[in-house]
N, C-alpha and C positions, 0 to 999 in steps of 0.2 A: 504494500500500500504506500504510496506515494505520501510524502509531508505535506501537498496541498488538499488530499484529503482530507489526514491528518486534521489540518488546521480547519475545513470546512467541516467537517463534522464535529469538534471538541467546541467552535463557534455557536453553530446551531443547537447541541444539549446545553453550551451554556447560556443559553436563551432562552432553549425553551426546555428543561431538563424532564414535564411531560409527553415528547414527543411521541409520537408514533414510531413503528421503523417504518410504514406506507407513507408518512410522511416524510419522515425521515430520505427516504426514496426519492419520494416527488423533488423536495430541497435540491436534492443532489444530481435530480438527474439521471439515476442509475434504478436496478430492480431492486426489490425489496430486500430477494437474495444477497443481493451486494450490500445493502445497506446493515444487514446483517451479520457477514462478513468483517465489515468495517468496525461494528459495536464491539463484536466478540473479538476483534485484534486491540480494539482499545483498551477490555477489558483484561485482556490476558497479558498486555503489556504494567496494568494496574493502573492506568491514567483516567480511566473510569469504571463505576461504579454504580451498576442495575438493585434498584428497590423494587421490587414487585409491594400492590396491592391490590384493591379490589376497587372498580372504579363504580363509578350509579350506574354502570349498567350489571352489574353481579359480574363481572370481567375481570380475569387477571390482566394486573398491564404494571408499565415500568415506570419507574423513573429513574432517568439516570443524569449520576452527579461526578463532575469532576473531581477527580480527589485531589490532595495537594500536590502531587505529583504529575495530575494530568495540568492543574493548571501550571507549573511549570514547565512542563512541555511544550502548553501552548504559547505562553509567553517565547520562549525562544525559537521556537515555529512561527511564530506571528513578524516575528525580525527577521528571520530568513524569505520569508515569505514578502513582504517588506522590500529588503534588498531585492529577490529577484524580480519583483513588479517593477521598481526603482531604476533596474539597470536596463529592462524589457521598454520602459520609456524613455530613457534617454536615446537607445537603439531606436524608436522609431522616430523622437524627435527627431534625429541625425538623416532618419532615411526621407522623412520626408522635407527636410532640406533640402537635400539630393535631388529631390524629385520637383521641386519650386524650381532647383538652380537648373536641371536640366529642358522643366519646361522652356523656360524665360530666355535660355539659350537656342532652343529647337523652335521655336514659333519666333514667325515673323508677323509683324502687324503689317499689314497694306494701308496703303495713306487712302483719304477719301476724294 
């Protein structure tokens, strides 16, 4: 599992730590399965933390909580993550320079 999951899922239970995994899903993008997947890698890594109860519908369901370890995770996840957004902009700032400078060079205006 990739640290932008990572970060994308440790974000979303710590928002909304009743989640669904079908929502959890939807969030993401991905199937349920994967989203799945993703809890039980959180959980086995210890950075989260499933409460089962009983919700109004007579339904087992979760909640799950960052422990102090996932929120340090995610803190340092969030700066890497961070940096690479950071450098993924400047890279296009650059390209689309590139691409001003080489229009403004390739087109000619015609007088009227």
């Amino acid at each position: 599992m990739s640290e932008e999951i990572h970060y994308h899922v440790l974000k979303i239970i710590e928002k909304n730590p009743s989640i669904t995994q079908r929502e959890l899903a939807n969030e993401l993008g991905v199937s349920v399965g994967k989203a799945n997947y993703c809890l039980k890698a959180l959980i086995d890594k210890g950075w989260v933390k499933a409460n089962n109860f009983k919700n109004s519908n007579n339904k087992l369901a979760y909640i799950y909580k960052l422990t102090p370890s996932g929120i340090e995770q995610k803190a340092r996840i969030t700066v890497n993550f961070l940096k690479r957004k950071m450098s993924d902009y400047e890279e296009l700032k650059q390209e689309i320079e590139m691409l001003k400078n080489e229009i403004s060079t390739n087109v000619t205006i015609e007088p009227d």
